[in-house]
C-alpha positions as a printed Julia matrix, in Angstrom:
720×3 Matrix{Float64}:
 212.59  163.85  165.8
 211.41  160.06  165.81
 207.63  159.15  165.68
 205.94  160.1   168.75
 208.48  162.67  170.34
 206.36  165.22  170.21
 205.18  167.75  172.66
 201.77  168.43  172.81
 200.4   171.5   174.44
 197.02  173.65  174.81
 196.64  174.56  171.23
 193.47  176.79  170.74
 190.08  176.24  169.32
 189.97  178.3   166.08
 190.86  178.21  163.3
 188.95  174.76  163.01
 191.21  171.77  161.22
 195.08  171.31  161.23
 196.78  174.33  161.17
 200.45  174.41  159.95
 203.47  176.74  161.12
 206.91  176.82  161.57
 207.05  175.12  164.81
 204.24  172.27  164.63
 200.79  171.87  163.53
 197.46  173.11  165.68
 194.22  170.8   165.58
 190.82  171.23  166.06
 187.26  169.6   165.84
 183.63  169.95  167.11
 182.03  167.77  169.28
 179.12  168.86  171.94
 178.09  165.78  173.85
 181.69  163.56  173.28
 182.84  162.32  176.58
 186.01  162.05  175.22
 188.3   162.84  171.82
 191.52  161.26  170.66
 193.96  162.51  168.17
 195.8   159.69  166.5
 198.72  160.36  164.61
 200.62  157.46  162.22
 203.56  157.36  161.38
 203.3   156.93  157.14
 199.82  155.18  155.3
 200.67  151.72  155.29
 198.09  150.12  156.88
 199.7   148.72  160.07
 201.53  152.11  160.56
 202.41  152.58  164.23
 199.85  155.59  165.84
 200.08  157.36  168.51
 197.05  158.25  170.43
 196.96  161.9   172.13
 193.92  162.7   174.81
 192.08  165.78  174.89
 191.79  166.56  178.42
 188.21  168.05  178.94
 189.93  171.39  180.7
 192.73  172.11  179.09
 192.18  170.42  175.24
 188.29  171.9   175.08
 187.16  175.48  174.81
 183.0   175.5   174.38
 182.41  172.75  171.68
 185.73  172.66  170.03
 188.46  170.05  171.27
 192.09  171.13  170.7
 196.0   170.85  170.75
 198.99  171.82  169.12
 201.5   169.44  168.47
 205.33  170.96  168.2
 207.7   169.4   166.35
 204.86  167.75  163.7
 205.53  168.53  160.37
 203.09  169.16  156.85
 202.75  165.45  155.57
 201.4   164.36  158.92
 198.53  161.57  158.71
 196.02  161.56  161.71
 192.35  160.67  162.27
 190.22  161.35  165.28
 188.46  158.6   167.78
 185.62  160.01  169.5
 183.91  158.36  172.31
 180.23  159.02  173.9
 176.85  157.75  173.87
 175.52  155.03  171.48
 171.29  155.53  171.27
 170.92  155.74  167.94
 166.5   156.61  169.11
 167.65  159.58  170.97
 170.16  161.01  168.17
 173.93  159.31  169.59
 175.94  157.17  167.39
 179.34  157.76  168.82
 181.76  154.74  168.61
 184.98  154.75  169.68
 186.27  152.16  168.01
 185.8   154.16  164.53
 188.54  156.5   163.06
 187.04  159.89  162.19
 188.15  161.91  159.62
 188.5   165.89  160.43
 185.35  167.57  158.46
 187.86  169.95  157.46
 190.93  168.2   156.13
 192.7   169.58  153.68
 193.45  165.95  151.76
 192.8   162.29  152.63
 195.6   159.52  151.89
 193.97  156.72  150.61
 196.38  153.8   149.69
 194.1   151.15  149.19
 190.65  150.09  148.06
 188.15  151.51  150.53
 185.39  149.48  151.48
 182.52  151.11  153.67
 181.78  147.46  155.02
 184.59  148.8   157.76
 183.03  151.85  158.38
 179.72  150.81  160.43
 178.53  151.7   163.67
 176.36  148.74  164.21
 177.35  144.82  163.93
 175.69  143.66  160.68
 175.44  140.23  161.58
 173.03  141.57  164.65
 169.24  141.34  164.33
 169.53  144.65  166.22
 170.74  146.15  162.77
 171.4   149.85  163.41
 171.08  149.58  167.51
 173.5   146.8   168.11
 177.36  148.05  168.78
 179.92  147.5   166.51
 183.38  146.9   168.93
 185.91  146.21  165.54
 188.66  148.76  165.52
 188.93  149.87  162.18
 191.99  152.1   162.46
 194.15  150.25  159.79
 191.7   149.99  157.06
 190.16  153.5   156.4
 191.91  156.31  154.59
 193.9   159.21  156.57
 193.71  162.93  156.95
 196.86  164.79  155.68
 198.33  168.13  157.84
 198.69  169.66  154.28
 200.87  172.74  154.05
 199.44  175.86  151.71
 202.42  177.21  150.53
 202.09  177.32  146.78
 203.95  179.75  143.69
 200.57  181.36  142.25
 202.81  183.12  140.0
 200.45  185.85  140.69
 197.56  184.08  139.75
 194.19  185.75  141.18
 190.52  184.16  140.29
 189.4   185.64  136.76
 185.88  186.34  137.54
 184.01  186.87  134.62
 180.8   188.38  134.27
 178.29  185.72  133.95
 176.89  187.28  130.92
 180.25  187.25  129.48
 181.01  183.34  130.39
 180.16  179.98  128.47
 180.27  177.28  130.5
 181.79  173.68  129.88
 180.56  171.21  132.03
 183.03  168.36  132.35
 184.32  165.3   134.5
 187.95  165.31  135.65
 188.67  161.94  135.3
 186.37  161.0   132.16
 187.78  164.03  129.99
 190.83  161.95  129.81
 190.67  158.44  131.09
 190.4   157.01  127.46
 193.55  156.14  125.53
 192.38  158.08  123.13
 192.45  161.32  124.96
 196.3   161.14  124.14
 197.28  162.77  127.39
 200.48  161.57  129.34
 198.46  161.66  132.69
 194.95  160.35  131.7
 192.19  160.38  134.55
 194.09  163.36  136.34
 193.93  167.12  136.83
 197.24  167.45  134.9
 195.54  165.36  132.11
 193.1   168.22  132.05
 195.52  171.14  132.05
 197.23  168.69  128.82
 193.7   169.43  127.39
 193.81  173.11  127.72
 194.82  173.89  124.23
 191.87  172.34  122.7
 189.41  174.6   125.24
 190.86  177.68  123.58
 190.49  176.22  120.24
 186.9   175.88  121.31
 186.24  178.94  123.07
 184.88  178.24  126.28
 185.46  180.94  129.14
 184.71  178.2   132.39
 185.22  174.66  133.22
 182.4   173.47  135.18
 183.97  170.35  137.12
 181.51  167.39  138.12
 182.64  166.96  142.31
 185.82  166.67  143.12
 185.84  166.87  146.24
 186.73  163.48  147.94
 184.15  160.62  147.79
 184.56  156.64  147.74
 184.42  155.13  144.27
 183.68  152.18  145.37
 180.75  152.23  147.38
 177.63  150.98  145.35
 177.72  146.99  145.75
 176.01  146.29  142.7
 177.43  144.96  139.63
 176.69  145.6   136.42
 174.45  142.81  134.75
 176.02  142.43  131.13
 179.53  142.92  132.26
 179.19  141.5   136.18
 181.69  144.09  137.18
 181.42  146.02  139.69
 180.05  149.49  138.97
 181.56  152.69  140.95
 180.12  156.01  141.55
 181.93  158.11  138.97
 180.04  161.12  139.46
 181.04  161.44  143.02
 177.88  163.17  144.31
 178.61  161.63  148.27
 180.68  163.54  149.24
 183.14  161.93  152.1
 185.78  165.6   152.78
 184.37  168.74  151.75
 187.68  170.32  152.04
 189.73  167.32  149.83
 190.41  167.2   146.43
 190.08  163.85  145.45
 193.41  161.72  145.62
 192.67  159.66  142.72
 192.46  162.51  140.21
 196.12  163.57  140.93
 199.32  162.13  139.6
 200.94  162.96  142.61
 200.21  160.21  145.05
 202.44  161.55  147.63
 200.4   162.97  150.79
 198.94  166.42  150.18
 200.24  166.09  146.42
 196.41  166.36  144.98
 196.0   169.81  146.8
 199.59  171.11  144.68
 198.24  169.21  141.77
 194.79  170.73  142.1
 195.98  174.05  142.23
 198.7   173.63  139.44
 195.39  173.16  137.23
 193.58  176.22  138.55
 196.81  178.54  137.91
 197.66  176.96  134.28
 193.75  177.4   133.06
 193.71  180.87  134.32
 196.73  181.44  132.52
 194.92  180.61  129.39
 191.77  182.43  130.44
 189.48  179.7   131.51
 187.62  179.73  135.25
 187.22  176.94  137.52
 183.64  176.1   138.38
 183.27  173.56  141.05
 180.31  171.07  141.83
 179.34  171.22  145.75
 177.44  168.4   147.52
 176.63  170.5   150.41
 172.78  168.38  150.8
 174.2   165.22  152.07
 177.6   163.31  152.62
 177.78  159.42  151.78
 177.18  158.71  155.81
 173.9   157.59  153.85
 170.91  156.82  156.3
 170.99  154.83  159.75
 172.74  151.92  158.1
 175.17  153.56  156.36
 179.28  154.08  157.23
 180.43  156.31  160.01
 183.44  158.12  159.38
 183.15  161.86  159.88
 180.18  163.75  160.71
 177.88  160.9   161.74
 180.35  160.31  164.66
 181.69  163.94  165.67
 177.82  165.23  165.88
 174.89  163.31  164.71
 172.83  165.41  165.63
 174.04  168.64  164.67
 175.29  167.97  161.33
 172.51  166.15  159.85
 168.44  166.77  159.88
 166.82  164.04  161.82
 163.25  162.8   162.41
 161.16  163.48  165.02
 161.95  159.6   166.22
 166.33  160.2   166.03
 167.09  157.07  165.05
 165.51  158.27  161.35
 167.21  160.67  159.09
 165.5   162.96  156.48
 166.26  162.52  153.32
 165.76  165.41  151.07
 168.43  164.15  148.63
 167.08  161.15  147.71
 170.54  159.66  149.11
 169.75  158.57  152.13
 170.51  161.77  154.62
 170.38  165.66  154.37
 172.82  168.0   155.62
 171.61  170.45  158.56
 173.19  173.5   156.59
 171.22  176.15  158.82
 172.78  174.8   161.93
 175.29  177.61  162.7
 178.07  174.77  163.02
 176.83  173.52  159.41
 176.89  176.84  158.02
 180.4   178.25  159.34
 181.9   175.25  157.79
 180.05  175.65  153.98
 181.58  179.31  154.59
 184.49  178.52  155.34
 184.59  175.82  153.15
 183.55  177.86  150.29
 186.62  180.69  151.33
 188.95  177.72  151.51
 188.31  177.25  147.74
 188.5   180.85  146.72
 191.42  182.14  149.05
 193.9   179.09  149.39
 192.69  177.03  145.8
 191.74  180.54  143.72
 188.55  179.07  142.49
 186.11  181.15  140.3
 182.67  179.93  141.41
 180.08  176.81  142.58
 177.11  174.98  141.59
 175.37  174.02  144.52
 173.92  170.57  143.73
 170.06  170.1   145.18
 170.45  173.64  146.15
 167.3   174.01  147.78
 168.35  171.95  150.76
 170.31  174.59  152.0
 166.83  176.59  152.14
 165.59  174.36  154.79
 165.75  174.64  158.52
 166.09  172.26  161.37
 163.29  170.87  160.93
 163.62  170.12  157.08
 161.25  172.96  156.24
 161.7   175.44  153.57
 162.71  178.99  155.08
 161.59  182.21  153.35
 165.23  184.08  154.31
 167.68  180.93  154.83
 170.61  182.0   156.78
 172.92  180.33  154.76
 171.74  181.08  151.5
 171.34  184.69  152.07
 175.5   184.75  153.77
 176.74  182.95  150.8
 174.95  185.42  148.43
 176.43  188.95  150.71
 179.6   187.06  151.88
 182.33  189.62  150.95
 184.84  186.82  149.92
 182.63  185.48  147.82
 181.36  188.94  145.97
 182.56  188.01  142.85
 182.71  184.36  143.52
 179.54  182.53  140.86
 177.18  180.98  142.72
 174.51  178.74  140.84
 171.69  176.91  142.36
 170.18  173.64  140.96
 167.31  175.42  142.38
 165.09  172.03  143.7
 166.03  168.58  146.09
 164.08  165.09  146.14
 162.21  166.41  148.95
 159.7   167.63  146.54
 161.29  171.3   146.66
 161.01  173.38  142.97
 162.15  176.83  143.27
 163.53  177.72  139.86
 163.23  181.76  139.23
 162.07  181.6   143.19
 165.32  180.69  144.42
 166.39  183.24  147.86
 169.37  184.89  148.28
 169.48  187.68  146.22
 172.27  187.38  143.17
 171.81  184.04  142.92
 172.01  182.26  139.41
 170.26  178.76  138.6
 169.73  175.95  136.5
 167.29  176.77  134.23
 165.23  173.53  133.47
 162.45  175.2   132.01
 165.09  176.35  129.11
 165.99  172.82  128.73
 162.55  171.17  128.34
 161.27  173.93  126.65
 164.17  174.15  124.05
 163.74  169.79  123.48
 160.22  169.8   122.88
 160.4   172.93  120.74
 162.49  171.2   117.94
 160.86  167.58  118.73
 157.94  169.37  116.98
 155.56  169.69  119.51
 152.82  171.61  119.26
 152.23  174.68  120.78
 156.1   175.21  121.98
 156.75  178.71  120.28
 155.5   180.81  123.12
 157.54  178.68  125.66
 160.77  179.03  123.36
 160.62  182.89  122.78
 160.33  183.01  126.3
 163.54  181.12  126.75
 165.6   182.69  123.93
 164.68  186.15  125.56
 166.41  184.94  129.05
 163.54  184.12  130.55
 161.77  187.15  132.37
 158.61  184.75  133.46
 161.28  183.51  136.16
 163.88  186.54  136.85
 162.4   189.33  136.09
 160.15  189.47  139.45
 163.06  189.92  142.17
 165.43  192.02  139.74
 167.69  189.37  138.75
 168.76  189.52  134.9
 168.44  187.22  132.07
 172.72  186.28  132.94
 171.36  184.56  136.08
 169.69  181.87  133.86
 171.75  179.15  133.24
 170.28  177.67  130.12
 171.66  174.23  129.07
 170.07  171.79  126.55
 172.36  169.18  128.24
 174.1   168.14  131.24
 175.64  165.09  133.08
 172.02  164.19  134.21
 170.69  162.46  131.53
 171.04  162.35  127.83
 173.91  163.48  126.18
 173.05  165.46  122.67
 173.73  162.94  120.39
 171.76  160.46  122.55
 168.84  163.17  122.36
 168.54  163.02  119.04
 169.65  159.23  119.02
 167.08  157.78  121.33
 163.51  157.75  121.69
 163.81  156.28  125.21
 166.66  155.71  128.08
 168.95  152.2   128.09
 170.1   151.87  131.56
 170.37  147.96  131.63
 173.85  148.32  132.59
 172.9   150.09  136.03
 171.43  147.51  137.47
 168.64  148.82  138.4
 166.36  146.95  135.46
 166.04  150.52  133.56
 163.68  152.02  136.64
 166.73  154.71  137.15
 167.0   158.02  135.26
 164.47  160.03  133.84
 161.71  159.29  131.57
 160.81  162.49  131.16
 163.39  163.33  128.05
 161.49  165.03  125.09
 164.1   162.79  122.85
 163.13  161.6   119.09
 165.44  158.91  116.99
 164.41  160.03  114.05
 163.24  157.13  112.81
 165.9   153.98  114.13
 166.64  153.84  118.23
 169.96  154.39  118.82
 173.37  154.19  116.19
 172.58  153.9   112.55
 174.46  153.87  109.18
 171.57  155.08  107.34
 172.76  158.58  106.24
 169.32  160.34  106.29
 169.05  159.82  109.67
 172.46  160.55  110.38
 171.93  163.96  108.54
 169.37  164.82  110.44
 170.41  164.03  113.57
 173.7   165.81  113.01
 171.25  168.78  112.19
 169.4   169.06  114.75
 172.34  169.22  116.88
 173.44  172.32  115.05
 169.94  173.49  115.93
 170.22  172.91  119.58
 173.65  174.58  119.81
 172.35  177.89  117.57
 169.11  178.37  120.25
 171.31  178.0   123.38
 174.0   179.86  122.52
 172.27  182.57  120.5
 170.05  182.39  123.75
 170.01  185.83  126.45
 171.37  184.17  129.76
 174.36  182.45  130.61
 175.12  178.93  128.04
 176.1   175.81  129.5
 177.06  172.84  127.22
 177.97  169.16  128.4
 181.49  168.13  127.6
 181.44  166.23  124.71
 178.71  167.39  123.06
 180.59  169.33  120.31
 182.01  166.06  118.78
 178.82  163.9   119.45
 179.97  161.66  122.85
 177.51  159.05  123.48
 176.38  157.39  126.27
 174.4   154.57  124.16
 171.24  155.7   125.2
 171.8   155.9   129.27
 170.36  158.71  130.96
 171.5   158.39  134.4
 175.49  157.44  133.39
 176.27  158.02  137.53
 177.65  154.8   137.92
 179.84  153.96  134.73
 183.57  154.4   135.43
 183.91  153.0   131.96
 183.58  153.42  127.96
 179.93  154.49  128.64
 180.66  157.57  130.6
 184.54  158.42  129.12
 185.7   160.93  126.05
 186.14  158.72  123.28
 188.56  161.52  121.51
 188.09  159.99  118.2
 185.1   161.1   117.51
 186.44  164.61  117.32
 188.03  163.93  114.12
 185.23  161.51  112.95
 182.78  164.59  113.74
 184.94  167.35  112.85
 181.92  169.5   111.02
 180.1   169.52  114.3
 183.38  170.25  116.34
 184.19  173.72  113.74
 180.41  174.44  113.76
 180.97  174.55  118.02
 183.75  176.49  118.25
 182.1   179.17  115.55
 179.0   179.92  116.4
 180.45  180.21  120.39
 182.88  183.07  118.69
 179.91  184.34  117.57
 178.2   184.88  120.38
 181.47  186.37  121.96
 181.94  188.91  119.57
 178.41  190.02  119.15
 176.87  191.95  122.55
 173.25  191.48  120.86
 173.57  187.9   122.44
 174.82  188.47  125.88
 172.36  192.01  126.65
 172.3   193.09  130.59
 168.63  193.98  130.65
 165.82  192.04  129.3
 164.15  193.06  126.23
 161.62  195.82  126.57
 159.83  195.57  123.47
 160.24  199.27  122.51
 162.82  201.16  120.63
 165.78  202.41  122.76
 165.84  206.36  120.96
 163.17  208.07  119.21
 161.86  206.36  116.46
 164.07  203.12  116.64
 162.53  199.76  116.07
 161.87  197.89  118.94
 164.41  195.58  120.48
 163.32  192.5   120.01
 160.05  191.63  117.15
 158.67  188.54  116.69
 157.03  187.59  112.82
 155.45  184.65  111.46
 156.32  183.08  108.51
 154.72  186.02  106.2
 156.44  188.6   107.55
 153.3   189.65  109.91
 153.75  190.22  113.76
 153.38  186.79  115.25
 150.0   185.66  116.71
 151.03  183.84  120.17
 148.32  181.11  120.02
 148.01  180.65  115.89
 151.12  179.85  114.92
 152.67  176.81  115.86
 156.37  175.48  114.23
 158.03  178.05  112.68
 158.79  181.58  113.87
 161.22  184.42  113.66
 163.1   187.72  115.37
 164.61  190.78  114.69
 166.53  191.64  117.46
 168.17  195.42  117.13
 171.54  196.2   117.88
 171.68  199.8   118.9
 172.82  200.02  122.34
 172.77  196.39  122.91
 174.9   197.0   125.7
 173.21  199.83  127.63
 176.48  199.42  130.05
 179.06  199.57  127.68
 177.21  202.13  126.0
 177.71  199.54  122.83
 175.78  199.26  119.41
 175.78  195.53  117.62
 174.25  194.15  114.38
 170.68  193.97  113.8
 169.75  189.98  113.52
 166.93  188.39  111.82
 166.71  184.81  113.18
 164.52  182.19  111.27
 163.49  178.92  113.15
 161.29  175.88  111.44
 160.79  172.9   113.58
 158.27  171.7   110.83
 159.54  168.81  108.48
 158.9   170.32  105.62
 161.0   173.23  103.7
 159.2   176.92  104.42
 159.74  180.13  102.36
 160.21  182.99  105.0
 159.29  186.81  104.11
 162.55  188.33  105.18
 161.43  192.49  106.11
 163.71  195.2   105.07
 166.65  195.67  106.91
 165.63  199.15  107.27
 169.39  200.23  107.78
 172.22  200.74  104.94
 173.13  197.4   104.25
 170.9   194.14  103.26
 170.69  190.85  105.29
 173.23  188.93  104.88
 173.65  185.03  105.77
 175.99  183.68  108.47
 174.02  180.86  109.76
 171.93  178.23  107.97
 172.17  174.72  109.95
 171.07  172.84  107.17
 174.15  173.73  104.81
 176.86  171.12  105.33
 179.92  171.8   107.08
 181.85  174.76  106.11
 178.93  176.42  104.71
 176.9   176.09  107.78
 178.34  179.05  109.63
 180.86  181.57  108.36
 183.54  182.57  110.17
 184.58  186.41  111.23
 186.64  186.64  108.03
 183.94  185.33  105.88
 181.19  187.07  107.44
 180.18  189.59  104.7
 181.13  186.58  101.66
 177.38  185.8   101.17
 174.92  187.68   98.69
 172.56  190.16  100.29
 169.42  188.05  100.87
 166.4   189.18   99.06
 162.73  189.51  100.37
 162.36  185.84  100.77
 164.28  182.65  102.05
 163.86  179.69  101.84
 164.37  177.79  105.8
 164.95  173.72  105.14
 162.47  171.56  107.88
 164.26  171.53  110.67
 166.75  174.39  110.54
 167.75  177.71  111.79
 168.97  180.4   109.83
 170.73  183.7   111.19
 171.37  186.8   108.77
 172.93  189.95  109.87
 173.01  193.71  108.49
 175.15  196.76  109.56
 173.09  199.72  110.35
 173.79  203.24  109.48
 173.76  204.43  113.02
 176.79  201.71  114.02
């Protein structure tokens, strides 16, 4: 059939999108106060493609809200945007244009064949004093991307989400396109999802259970206009937190460039890391879209529904911005919320995804109004949804609206960013004073924040790292944050970063410091992953990436923000240590408990679970001591649910710079301590493997713990 023999008919309102079967392809969209709606079909993506324009007839093409019509004889492939006409008063709420393509808020996959530029995407005539209120009459039909009818027929090969238990799960946190981008990564398909399943060997060599994948969801690279000042080229947002399809896997992470080849490519990655045992995690930008504030591009939601989709000021013309990026998703508008459900289901059903983390999660706690709700609709549906039972869900439990609910965050089962484990953990071994009250508090999953509403120590994500802000070797690299390149004259990023050099800001050849920098790493690894909750650890962090000191990398698409893969064989020590002490935790329950410690013995007469000494061997006074601490924490019936017994574990930590001679109590069980951890041994002494575990000599009543170290000793009970 040539282009535009089609016969269009009724179609019906739900489901919402482009629908596929055998015979042609159903469409639908919201729009309450459009006067009219166009479909517009072309006929491939070059950009002066012939299109055919269909009208919705208000009768037979509208059912409530939703405009509709099925198209026979239109196959999967099919590229098509919408043009929606109505009023243009930006002061009462309306910014309809007609002249603007639309793309479908639920598209399965946009075809983008050329560089974007949002300058094409405005409302308003920039060249008008009027700014925002003037009327923008440029068609801009042949320079915006396309929405593809995508068809979901896939071979699974059986292939069903893993769901792990969070308890049971290490998290990787990773960017698609920056895991491999680098020459060095080695990879035939660098920058793409199949460059990350080529990577899949060395995340079973390192143990991780779940990717955590920065957004991939579609957004426009190349929307910031700055440049950067050392280089004068022009920076791109390579996070990709503005969000342009919630429903599109980004085109430029596939090798497949032909329409609807990201969404086979996409899910060709989720089926080959289950195979190997590894979850998908996905980043969601539910807060905002990149529609930015009233001077910002209009491409989807802005012009479907203004109103409805976005939280607006009491004056229209105003959005509130509760992101910090210029406009805040409406997510308790019932239209909002059906289509982050649906969304989400889209990802679990059709792409077999094994959880989210819900950037600026508290923005889906606010109402219509931009108020935070006690029982958010949304919140609460994600957390019962029966899809999603086993689906993770973790909140980054605060917005830029001023919101901070970590260990307050509603819903029920939700898990979070713990941020309090992070700060606490940095200033801890910076040597601040005071810190060892704060840090037991953290290593014991912190109770302080989930205990109250019967969440368990599992629903603390505890990172020391993450894409937002230092890396770990810049931690312990930089005293301060170098984010000259940005553009912004270093006023971007935290300052806020508990960081210490060590003596020399930034790289150095002097091998003290490089010593014990490297050490301190070790030391940050051994707390979070020895930790009760659920670890996270930044990608590149087990071979020392660096950032050169930038904190806030959101806008380097370059060497500052890529895996530079040789430093996994320059920093192979720190790369063995890694992938060790994460097999540690794996095999030993006593690290990934259900319940938080009690305090007491479990039977009659057992020592407690968890004691806390100083130094001498005495029970630890809270507000004395101030560097250096220890626990014992018992393993009988470590797992109450597996009915499980573990080693007991005697953990020595010393912040202090100077070398302290620990009382080490009796084991009180058949065998004697023995020593499988001691950061400040070099590399292969500094943690044993399983095979190696019970080389060491028994430790005697003493040991001596190097400044700045931990040390872990086990001993096998009787009763195990």
């Amino acid at each position: 059939m040539s282009f535009g023999n089609f016969i269009v008919e009724a179609g019906k309102p739900l489901p919402m999108g482009a629908t596929i079967d055998e015979d042609g392809v159903n469409f639908s969209v919201f729009s309450r106060n459009a006067k009219s709606v166009r479909l517009v079909l072309f006929e491939n993506g070059e950009p002066k493609a012939r299109r055919m324009e269909i009208g919705l007839a208000d009768k037979q093409h509208r059912t409530g809200d939703l405009w509709h019509c099925y198209i026979k004889g239109l196959k999967a492939a099919a590229l098509y945007v919408y043009c929606v006409d109505g009023l243009y008063e930006p002061e009462r709420g309306f910014r309809f244009n007609v002249n603007l393509a639309l793309f479908d808020p639920f598209a399965k996959a946009l075809y983008i064949n050329s560089k974007w530029d949002f300058s094409d995407c405005l409302s308003y005539n920039l060249n008008d004093p009027a700014g925002d209120l003037s009327y923008n009459y440029n068609d801009n039909f042949d320079k915006v991307p396309r929405c593809i009818v995508v068809d979901d027929d896939f071979d699974w090969q059986g292939d069903r989400p893993l769901n792990y238990p969070l308890r049971f799960s290490v998290v990787y946190e990773t960017h698609v396109r920056g895991l491999t981008i680098d020459p060095s990564s080695g990879v035939e398909h660098p920058g793409t999802y199949r460059g990350l399943i080529e990577k899949i060997p060395y995340f079973k060599e390192l143990g991780i259970t779940s990717l955590e994948l920065l957004p991939v969801h579609e957004f426009n690279e190349n929307e910031i206009m700055r440049a950067n000042p050392r280089t004068d080229k022009k920076l791109k947002n390579y996070w990709g937190y503005s969000t342009v399809s919630f429903f599109s896997p980004k085109f430029s992470y596939s090798s497949d460039k032909s329409p609807g080849g990201q969404v086979r490519e996409f899910k060709e990655m989720v089926r080959e890391l289950h195979k190997a045992g590894i979850e998908v995690i996905l980043d969601v930008v539910f807060n905002h879209t990149a529609e930015g504030n009233e001077y910002g591009p209009t491409f989807s939601f802005r012009g479907l529904e203004n109103q409805t989709y976005y939280i607006l000021n009491e004056n229209k013309r105003y959005y509130q911005n509760h992101s910090g990026c210029g406009n805040t998703m409406n997510c308790n508008n019932p239209v909002m919320l059906n289509l982050i459900i649906e969304c989400l289901h889209y990802w679990v059903i059709d792409m077999h995804v094994d959880g989210f983390r819900f950037d600026l999660g508290s923005i889906l706690g606010r109402n219509q109004n931009g108020q935070l709700m006690d029982n958010p609709p949304v919140l609460e549906l994600i957390a019962e949804d029966p899809v999603l039972r086993n689906t993770k869900i973790i909140a980054e439990a605060w917005d830029a609206g001023g919101a901070y609910q970590v260990g307050w965050f509603p819903g029920g089962r939700w898990a979070e960013w713990n941020d309090r484990y992070r700060d606490d953990a940095r200033k801890f071994w910076r040597g601040d004073a005071n810190q060892i009250r704060h840090l037991a508090t953290r290593l014991s999953g912190s109770a302080d924040l989930y205990l109250r509403d019967g969440r368990k120590p599992f629903h603390s994500i505890n990172f020391i790292t993450s894409h937002d802000g230092f890396t770990l070797r810049d931690l312990v690299s930089y005293n301060s944050k170098h984010n000259d390149e940005n553009g912004e004259d270093n006023h971007d990023g935290s300052e806020n970063n508990y960081s210490l050099n060590y003596g020399f800001e930034g790289e150095t050849l002097n091998p003290t410091i490089e010593a014990e920098r490297e050490q301190q790493i070790k030391n940050f690894l051994t707390t979070l992953i020895l930790s009760q909750g659920t670890p996270m650890i930044l990608g590149g962090d087990e071979f020392c990436r660096t950032q050169k000191g930038n904190n806030n990398a959101y806008c380097q698409d370059n060497e500052i923000s890529w895996y530079d893969w040789k430093l996994l064989e320059r920093n192979a020590g720190l790369f063995r240590f890694t992938k060790e002490i994460i097999a540690f935790r794996k095999r030993h329950h006593a690290f990934m408990r259900p319940e938080f410690y009690t305090g007491k013995g479990g039977t009659y007469n057992a020592p407690p679970d968890v004691s806390w000494y100083n130094v001498n061997g005495e029970m630890l006074n809270w507000e004395k001591e101030d560097s250096a601490f220890s626990m014992r924490l018992e393993g009988t019936k470590a797992d109450i649910i597996a009915d499980r017994d573990d080693n007991d574990f005697f953990i020595m930590f010393n912040a202090s710079p100077q070398d302290i001679k620990f009382v080490v109590p009796d084991s009180g069980s058949y065998e004697k301590w023995r020593r499988v951890i001691d950061t400040a041994f070099p590399s292969p002494y500094d943690i044993l493997p399983l095979d190696r575990e019970k080389v060491p000599p028994e430790i005697g009543s003493e040991y001596k713990v190097s400044s700045r170290s931990v040390v872990v000793l086990f001993s096998h009970p009787e009763t195990h």
